[in-house]
N, C-alpha and C positions, 0 to 999 in steps of 0.2 A: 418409429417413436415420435411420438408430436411434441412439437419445441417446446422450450423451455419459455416463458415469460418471464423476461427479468423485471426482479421487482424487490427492491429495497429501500426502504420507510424508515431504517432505525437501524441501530448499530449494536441491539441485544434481540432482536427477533427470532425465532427457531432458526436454525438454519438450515435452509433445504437443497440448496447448489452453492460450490466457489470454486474458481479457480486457482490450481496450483502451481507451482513450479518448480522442480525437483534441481538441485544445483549440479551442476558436471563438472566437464573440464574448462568451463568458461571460466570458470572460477579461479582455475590455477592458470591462465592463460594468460599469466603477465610476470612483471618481474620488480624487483625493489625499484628502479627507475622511474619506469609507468604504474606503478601502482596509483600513483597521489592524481593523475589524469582518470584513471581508472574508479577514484574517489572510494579509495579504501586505504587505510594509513598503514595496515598490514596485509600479507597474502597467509590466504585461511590454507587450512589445511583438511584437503577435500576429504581423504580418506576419513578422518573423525567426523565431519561437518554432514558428511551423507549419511554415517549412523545417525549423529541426531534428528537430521531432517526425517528419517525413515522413521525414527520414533513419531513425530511431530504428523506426518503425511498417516501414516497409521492408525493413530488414535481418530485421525478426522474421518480417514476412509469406516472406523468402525459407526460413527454418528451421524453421518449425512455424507450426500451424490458429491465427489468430487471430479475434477476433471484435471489433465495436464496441460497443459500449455504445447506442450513438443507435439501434442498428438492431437491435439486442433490444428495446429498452422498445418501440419501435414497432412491433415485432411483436405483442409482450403484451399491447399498445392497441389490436391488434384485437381482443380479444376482450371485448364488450360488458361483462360482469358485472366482469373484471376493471379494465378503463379508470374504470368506476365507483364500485369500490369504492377503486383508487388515487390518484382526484381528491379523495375524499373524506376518505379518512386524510393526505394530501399538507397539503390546505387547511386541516383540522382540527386539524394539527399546527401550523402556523402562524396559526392562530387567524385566517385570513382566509377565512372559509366563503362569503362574501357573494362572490367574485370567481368562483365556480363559472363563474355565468351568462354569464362572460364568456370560458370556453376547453370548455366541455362539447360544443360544436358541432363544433370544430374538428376537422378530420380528422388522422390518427393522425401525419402525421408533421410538422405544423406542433404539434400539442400535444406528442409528445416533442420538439422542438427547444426549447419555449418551459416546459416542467418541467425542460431546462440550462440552457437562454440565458437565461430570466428572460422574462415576465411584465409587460409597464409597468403602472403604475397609469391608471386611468379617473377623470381628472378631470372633478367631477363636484357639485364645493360647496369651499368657500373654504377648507376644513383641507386637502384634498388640494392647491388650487392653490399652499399656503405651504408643503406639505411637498416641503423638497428631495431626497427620495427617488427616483428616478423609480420606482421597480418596485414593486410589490406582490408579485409574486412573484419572490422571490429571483433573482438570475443564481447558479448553482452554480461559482463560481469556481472551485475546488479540486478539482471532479471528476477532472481528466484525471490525479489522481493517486491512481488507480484501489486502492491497496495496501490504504484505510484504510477506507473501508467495509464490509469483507467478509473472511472471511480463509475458504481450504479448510483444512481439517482433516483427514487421512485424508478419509473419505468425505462428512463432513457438511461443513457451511459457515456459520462463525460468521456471525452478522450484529450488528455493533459497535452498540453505544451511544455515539456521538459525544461529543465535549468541548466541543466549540462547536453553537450551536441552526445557523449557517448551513450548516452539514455534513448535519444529520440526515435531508434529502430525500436524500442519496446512498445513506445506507443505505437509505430506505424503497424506493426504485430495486429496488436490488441484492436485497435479500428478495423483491420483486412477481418478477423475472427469474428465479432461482432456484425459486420456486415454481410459476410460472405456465407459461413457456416449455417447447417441448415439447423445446429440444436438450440440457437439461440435466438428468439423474436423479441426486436427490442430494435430502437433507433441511436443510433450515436450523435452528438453532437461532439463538431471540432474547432475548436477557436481559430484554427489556422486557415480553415476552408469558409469560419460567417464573422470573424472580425473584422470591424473599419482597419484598426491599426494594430499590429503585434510590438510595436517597440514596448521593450520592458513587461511582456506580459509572460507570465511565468505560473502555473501549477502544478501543483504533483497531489496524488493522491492520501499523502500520511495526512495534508494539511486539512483534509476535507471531512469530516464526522457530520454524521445523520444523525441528532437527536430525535428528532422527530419527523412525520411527514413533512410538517411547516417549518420547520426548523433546523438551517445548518449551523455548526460552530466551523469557521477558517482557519485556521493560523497565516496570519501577514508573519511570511517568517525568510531563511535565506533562498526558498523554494519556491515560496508562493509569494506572487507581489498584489501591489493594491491593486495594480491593473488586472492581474489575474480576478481578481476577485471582483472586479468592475463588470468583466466578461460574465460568472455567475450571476451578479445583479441584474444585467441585461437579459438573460436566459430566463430568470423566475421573473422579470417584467413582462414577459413576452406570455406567460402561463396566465395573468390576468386575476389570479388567486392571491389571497391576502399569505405571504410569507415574512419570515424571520432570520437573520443571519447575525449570529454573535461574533464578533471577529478578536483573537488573540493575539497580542502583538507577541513575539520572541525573540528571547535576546539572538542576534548573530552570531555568537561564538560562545561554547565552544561547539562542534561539532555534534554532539551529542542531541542537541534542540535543530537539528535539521526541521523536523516537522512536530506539528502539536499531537500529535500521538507519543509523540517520546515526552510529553509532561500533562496529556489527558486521556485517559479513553473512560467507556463507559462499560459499566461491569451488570447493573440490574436494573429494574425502574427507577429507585430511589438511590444509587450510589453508583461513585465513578473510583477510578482509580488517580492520585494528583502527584505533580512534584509540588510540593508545598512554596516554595521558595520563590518559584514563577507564576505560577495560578493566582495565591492567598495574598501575597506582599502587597499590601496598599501603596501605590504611584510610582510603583518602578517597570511594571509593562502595563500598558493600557488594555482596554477592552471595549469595544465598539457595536452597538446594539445597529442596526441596519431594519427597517420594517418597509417591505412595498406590498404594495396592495394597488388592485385597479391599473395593474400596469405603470404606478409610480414609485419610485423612493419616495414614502410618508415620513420616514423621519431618520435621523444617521446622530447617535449620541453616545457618549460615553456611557458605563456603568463600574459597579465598584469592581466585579471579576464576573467567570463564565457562571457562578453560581444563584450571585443575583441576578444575573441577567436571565438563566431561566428560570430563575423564579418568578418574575415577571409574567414570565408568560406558561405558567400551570406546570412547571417540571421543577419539585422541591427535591434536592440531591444533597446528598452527603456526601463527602469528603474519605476515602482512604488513602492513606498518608504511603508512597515508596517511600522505602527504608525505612519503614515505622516512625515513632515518633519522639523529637528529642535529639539526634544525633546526626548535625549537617553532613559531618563526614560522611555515617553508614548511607541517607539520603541520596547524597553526592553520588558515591560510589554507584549504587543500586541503580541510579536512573541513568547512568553512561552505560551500563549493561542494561537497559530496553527495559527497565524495576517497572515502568508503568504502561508500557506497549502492551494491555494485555489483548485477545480477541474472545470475543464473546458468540457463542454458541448457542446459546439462549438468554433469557432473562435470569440471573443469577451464575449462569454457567459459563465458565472465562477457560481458557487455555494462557501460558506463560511461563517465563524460562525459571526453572527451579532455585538457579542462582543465587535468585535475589531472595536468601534467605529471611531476611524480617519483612520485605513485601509478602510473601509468601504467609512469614509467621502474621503479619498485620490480617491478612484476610482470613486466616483462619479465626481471628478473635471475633471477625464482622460474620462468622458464620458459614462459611467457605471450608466443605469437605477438599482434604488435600489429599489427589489423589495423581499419582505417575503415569505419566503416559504409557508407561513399558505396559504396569500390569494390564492399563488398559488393552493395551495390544494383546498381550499374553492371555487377555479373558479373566484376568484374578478379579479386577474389581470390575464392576458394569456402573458409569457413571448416574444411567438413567434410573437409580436406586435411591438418588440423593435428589433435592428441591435446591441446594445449591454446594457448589464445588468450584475448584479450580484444579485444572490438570496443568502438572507441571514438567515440562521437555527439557530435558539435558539442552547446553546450551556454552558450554566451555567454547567451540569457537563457532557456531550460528551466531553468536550474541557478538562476535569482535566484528562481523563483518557493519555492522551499527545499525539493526533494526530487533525487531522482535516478533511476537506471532503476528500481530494484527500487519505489520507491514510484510510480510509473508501470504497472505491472503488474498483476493480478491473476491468478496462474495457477489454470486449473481443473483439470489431469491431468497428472501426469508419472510418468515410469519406476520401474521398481524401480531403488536403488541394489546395487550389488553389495559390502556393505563388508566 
């Protein structure tokens, strides 16, 4: 089969490849203690959490090439020099080199399960038996929210520097995948291997959307810091092409604005999905217009929000309101449960959690056939019948764990848009 060429231009193009990540027992692989380390305020409950995912994985597998995560690293694990040299950076990152001896044997696909699932500790002398840790090597809790370790970029494919240390095996993952495996032709870039300085440099994936080729929006948010976003400035200087970057500031708390996908995405050419309250409000978060060209920063200025600022530059968008319109609360509520995380499939065509009943009802009014993932799966409804829709996935506790589709995703290839 000849590779894949990752390539993503925009964040409503066809969709023709992404990566997924199916959740397991990593998930339940903690306890009311470590959870808050674990950076989940609750432990989900896997048995419900994998129906829903199997709805959500299903509907995708019916529209477009998907892939798992489990089963690329465990390809890449074949191959000798690489298995080794990724045990070695994995351990050495986590400063437990000594644990080698005890997963180097294992065959490729009991060791990728146990580089997600976690690792127990080998008790083995009286500090281990008093440490109430069980794992040595982390359970990857957060994996199946596939958005934040990696992002494509037109052709290349960011590889983040994490916020949190228990994140940073997901990117080391995602970089070995990309490089190593033969279905994907594409270059990575890592801020950790071509930055001057890493202090205070920080991205993830929720905060980074592709409006356009020339055009990214950031979120400066508790994920992604300005130096983060200094490091992308320096990347598209280096392309010599005239680009654009909108930047959102976010409030710090509460947990819910991790990333600006939980208060923006994009849904079709002309319409996004918003939390109104953080987007819309005049001079309570700012918004930052960024333009280089020629390999310079031409100009770094405020604007009034993300809406003017692309209008500025040829992308006239509309506004759909989570929780509809009119009721902070319902608003409130809707967008702590992922109401504007949605992913977008094509131009018009979104995926998102059902929950968020007046989000839901809101797009239905903007023209948005509302259709279930289940029938999808079950063949009742065929979405490619409709010019626009949103499919909507059970989500009682995918949605607690604090993302939504789009942070579930990682796409490697989609369509030219026609705008």
């Amino acid at each position: 089969m000849n590779p894949i060429d990752i390539k993503v231009s925009s964040e409503i193009g066809d969709l023709e490849a992404v990566i997924l990540h199916t959740p397991g027992r990593e998930v339940e692989n903690m306890t009311p203690q470590n959870a808050e380390k674990a950076l989940y305020s609750d432990i989900l409950n896997l048995n419900v959490a994998e129906k829903e995912y199997k709805e959500f994985s299903g509907a995708l597998n019916k529209l477009t090439q998907t892939f798992e995560v489990k089963d690329l690293l465990e390809d890449i694990l074949g191959n000798d020099k690489v298995k080794e040299t990724l045990i070695k950076r994995i351990l050495k990152n986590e400063n437990i080199e000594r644990y080698e001896r005890h997963i180097t044997d294992l065959d490729d696909k009991e060791l990728a399960r146990r580089l997600i699932q976690g690792g127990e500790m080998v008790v083995n002398n009286l500090t281990k038996f008093l440490d109430t840790d069980r794992y040595t090597l982390k359970p990857l809790h957060n994996f199946f929210f596939m958005r934040d370790a990696s992002v494509s970029v037109n052709s290349r494919v960011l590889i983040n520097k994490m916020a949190n240390q228990v994140r940073e095996r997901e990117a080391i993952i995602m970089e070995s995948i990309f490089d190593f495996h033969p279905k994907f032709n594409t270059r990575t870039v890592n801020p950790q291997t071509v930055a001057r300085t890493m202090k205070n440099l920080t991205i993830e994936g929720g905060d980074v959307l592709i409006a356009r080729e020339d055009i990214l929006l950031i979120g400066l948010s508790p994920r992604t810091t300005s130096q983060g976003i200094d490091f992308i400035i320096e990347c598209l200087k280096s392309t010599k092409e005239r680009r654009h970057i909108i930047v959102q500031e976010l409030p710090e708390s509460p947990e819910s604005f991790i990333h600006l996908d939980m208060a923006f995405t994009f849904l079709d050419k002309d319409k996004c999905m918003i939390y109104e309250p953080v987007i819309m409000q005049a001079n309570r978060y700012r918004t930052i217009m960024i333009t280089i060209d020629n390999g310079k920063v031409e100009s770094i200025k405020e604007t009034a929000n993300i809406f003017s600022g692309l209008k500025k530059l040829g992308m006239d968008m509309e506004p759909i309101q989570c929780g509809g319109k009119g009721d902070p609360y319902i608003m409130e509520r809707e967008q702590w449960h992922s109401g504007t995380n949605f992913f977008a499939l094509g131009p018009g065509k979104v995926i998102g959690y059902g929950r968020n009943v007046y989000t839901i009802e809101e797009l239905n009014k903007n023209g948005f056939e509302v259709i279930t993932a289940k029938d999808v799966v079950e063949g009742k409804r065929d979405p490619n019948e409709y010019d626009k829709y949103v499919i909507t996935i059970e989500g009682s506790e995918l949605a607690r764990g604090g993302g939504g589709a789009r942070c579930m995703t990682m796409p490697i290839r989609r369509g030219e848009v026609n705008w």
